[in-house]
Biotite code that builds the C-alpha atoms (Angstrom):
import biotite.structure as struc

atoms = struc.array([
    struc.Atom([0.000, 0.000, 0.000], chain_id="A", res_id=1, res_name="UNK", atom_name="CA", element="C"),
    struc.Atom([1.118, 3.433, -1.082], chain_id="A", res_id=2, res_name="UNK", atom_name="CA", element="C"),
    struc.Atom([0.616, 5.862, 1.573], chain_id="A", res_id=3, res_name="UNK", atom_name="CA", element="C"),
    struc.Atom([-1.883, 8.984, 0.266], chain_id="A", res_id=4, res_name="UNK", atom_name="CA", element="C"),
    struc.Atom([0.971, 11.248, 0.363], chain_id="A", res_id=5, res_name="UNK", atom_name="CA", element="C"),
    struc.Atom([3.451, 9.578, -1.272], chain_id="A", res_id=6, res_name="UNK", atom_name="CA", element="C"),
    struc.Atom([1.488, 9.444, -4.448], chain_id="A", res_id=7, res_name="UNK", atom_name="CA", element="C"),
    struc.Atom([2.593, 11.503, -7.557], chain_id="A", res_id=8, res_name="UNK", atom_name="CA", element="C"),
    struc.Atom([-0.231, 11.474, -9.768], chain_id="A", res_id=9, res_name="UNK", atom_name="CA", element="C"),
    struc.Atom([-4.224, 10.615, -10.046], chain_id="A", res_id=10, res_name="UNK", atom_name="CA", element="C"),
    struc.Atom([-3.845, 7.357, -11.570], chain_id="A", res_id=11, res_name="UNK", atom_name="CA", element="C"),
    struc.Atom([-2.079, 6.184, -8.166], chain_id="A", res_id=12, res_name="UNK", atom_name="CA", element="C"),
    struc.Atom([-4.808, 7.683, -6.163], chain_id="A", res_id=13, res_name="UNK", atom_name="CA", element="C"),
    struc.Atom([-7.413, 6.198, -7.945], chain_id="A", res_id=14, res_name="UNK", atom_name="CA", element="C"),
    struc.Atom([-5.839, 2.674, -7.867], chain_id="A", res_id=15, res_name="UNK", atom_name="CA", element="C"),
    struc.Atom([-5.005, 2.672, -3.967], chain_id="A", res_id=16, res_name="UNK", atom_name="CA", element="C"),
    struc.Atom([-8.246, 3.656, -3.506], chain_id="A", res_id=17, res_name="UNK", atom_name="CA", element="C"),
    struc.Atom([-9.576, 0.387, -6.035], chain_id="A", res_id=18, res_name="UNK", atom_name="CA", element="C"),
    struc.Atom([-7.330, -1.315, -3.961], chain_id="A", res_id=19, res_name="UNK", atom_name="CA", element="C"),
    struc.Atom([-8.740, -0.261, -0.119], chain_id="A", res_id=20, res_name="UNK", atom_name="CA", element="C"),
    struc.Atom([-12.501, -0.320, -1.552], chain_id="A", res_id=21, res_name="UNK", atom_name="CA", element="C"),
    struc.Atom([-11.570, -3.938, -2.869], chain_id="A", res_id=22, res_name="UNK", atom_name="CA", element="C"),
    struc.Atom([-10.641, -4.864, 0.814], chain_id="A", res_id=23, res_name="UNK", atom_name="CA", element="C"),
    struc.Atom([-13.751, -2.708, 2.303], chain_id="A", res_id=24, res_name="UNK", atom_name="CA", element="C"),
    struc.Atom([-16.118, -5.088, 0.076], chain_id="A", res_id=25, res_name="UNK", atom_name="CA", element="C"),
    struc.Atom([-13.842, -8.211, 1.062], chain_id="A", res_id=26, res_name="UNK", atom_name="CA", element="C"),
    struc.Atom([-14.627, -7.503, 4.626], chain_id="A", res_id=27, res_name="UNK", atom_name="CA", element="C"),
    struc.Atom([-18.008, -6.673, 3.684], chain_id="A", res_id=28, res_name="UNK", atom_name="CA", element="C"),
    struc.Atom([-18.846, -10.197, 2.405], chain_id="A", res_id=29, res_name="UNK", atom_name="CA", element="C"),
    struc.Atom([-17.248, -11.869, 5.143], chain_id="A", res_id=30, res_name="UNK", atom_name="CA", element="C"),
    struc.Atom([-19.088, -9.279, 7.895], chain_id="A", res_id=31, res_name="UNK", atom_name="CA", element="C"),
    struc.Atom([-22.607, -10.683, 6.471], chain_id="A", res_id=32, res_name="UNK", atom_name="CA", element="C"),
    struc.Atom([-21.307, -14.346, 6.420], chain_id="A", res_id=33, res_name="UNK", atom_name="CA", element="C"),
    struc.Atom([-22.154, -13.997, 10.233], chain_id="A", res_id=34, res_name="UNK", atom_name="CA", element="C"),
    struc.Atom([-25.126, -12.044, 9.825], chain_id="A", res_id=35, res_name="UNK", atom_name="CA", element="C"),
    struc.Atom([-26.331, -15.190, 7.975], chain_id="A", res_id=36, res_name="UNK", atom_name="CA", element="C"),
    struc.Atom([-24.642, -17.561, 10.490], chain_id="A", res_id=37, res_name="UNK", atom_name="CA", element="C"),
    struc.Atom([-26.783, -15.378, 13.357], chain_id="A", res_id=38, res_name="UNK", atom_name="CA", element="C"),
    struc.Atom([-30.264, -16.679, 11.712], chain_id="A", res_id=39, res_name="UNK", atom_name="CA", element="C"),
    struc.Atom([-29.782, -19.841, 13.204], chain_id="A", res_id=40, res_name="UNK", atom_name="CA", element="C"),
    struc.Atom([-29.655, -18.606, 17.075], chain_id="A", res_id=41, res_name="UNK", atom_name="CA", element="C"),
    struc.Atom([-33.462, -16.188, 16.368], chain_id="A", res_id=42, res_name="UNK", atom_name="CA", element="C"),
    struc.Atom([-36.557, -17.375, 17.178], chain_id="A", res_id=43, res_name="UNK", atom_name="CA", element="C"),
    struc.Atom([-38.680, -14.783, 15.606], chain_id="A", res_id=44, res_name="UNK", atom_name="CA", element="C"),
    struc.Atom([-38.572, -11.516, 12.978], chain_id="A", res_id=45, res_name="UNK", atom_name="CA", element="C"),
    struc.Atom([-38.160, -9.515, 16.336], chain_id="A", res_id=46, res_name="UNK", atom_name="CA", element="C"),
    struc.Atom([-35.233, -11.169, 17.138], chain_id="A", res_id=47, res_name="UNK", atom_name="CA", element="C"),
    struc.Atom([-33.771, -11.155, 13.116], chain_id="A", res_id=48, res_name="UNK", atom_name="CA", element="C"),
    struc.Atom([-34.371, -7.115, 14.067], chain_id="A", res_id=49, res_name="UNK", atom_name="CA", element="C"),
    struc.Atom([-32.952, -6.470, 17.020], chain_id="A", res_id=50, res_name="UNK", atom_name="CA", element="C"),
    struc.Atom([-33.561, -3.240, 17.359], chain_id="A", res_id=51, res_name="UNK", atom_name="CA", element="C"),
    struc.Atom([-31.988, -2.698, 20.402], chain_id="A", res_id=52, res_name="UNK", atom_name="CA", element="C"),
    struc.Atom([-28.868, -3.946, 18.886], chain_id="A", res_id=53, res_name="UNK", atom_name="CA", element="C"),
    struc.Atom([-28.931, -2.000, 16.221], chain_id="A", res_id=54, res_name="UNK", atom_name="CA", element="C"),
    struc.Atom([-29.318, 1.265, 17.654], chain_id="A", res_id=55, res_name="UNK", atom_name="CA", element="C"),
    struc.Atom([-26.801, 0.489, 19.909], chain_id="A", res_id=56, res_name="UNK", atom_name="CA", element="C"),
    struc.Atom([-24.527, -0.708, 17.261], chain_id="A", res_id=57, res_name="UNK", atom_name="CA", element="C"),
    struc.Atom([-24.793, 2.249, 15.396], chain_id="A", res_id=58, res_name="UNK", atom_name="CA", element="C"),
    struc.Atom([-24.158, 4.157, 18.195], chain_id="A", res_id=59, res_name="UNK", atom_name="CA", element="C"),
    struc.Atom([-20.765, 2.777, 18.806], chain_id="A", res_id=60, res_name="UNK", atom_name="CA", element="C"),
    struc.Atom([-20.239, 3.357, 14.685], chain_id="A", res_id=61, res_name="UNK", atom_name="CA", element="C"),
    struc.Atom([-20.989, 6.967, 15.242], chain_id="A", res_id=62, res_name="UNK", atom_name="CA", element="C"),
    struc.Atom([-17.727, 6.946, 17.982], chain_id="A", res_id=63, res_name="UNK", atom_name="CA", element="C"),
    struc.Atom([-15.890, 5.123, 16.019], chain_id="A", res_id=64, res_name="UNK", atom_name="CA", element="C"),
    struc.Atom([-15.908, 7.207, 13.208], chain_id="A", res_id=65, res_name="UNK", atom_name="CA", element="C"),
    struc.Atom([-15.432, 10.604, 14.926], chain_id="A", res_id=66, res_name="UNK", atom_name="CA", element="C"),
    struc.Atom([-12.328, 8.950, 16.817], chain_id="A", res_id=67, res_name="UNK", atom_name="CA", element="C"),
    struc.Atom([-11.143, 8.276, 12.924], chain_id="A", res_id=68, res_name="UNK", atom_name="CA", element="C"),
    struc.Atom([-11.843, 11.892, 11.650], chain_id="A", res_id=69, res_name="UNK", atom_name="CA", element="C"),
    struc.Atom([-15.420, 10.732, 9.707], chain_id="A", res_id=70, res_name="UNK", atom_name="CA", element="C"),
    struc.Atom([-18.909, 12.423, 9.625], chain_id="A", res_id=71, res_name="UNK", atom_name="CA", element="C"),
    struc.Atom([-20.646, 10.229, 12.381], chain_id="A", res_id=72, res_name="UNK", atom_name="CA", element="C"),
    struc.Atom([-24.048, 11.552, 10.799], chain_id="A", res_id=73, res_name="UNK", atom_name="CA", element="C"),
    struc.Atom([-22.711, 9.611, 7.178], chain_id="A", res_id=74, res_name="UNK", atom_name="CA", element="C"),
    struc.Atom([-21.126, 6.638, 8.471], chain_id="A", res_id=75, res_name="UNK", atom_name="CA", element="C"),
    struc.Atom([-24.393, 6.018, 10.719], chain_id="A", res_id=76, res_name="UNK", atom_name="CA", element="C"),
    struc.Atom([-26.589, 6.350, 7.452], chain_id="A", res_id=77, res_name="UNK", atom_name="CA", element="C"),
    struc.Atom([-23.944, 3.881, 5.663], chain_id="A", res_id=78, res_name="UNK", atom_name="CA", element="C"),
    struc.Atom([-24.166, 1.410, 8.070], chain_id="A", res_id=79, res_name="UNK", atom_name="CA", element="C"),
    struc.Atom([-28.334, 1.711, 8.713], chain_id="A", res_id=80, res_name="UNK", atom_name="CA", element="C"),
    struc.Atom([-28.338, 1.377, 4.913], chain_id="A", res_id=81, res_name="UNK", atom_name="CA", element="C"),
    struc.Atom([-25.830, -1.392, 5.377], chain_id="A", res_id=82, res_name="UNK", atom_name="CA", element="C"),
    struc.Atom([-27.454, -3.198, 8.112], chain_id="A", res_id=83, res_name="UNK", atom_name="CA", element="C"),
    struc.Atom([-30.755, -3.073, 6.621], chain_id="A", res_id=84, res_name="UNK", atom_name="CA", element="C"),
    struc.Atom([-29.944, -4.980, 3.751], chain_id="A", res_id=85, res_name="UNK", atom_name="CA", element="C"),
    struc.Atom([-28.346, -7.613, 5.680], chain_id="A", res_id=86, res_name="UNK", atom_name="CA", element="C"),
    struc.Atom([-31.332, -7.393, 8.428], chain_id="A", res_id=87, res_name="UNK", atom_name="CA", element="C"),
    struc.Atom([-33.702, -8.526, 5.245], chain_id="A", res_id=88, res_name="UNK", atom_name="CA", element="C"),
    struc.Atom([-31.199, -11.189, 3.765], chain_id="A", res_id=89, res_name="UNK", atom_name="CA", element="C"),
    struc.Atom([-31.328, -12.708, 7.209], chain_id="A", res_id=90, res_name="UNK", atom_name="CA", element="C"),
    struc.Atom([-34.874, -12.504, 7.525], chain_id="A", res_id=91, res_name="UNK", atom_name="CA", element="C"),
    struc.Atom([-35.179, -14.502, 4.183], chain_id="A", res_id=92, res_name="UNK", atom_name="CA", element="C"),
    struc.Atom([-32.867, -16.964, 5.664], chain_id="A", res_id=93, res_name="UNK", atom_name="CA", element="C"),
    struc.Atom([-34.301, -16.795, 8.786], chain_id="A", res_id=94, res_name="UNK", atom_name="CA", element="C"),
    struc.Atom([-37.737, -17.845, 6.948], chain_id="A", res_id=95, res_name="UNK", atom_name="CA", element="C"),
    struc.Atom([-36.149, -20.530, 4.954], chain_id="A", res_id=96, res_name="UNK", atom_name="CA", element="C"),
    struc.Atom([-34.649, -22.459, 7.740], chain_id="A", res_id=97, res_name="UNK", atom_name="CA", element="C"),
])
């Protein structure tokens, strides 16, 4: 990995950040490998929600990202946007069990 400042034109921008969004979609995949595996442990659509959890979750999000420099307000809408998506593929595989 190139550090940002070390590159000396756009083309090497572009392709470290190819590179890092490669590995953010990478993690990504393997992140909603355990949402699936979680289906197994819920009992009902309330517990596929977990609302609770997910409020909370995104709490800790919105620190996480301030501590790194980020807008908490976008990385909490990325990861509701996120999160809901993998909420309904669980509930699909929740269904199909």
């Amino acid at each position: 990995m190139k550090p940002a400042e070390k590159c000396q034109n756009i083309t090497e921008v572009r392709s470290e950040i190819d590179r890092i969004d490669r590995q953010v979609i990478a993690i990504l995949a393997k992140r909603f490998e355990y949402v699936k595996a979680a289906a197994k442990f819920k009992n009902s659509t309330t517990d596929v929600r977990a609302a609770d959890r997910l409020e909370a979750m995104l709490q800790q999000r919105r620190v996480w990202a301030e501590s790194e420099g980020l807008d908490p307000d976008v990385v909490e809408d990325l990861y509701r946007n996120l999160v809901n998506y993998f909420i309904d593929e669980e509930l699909h595989k929740w269904r199909n069990q």
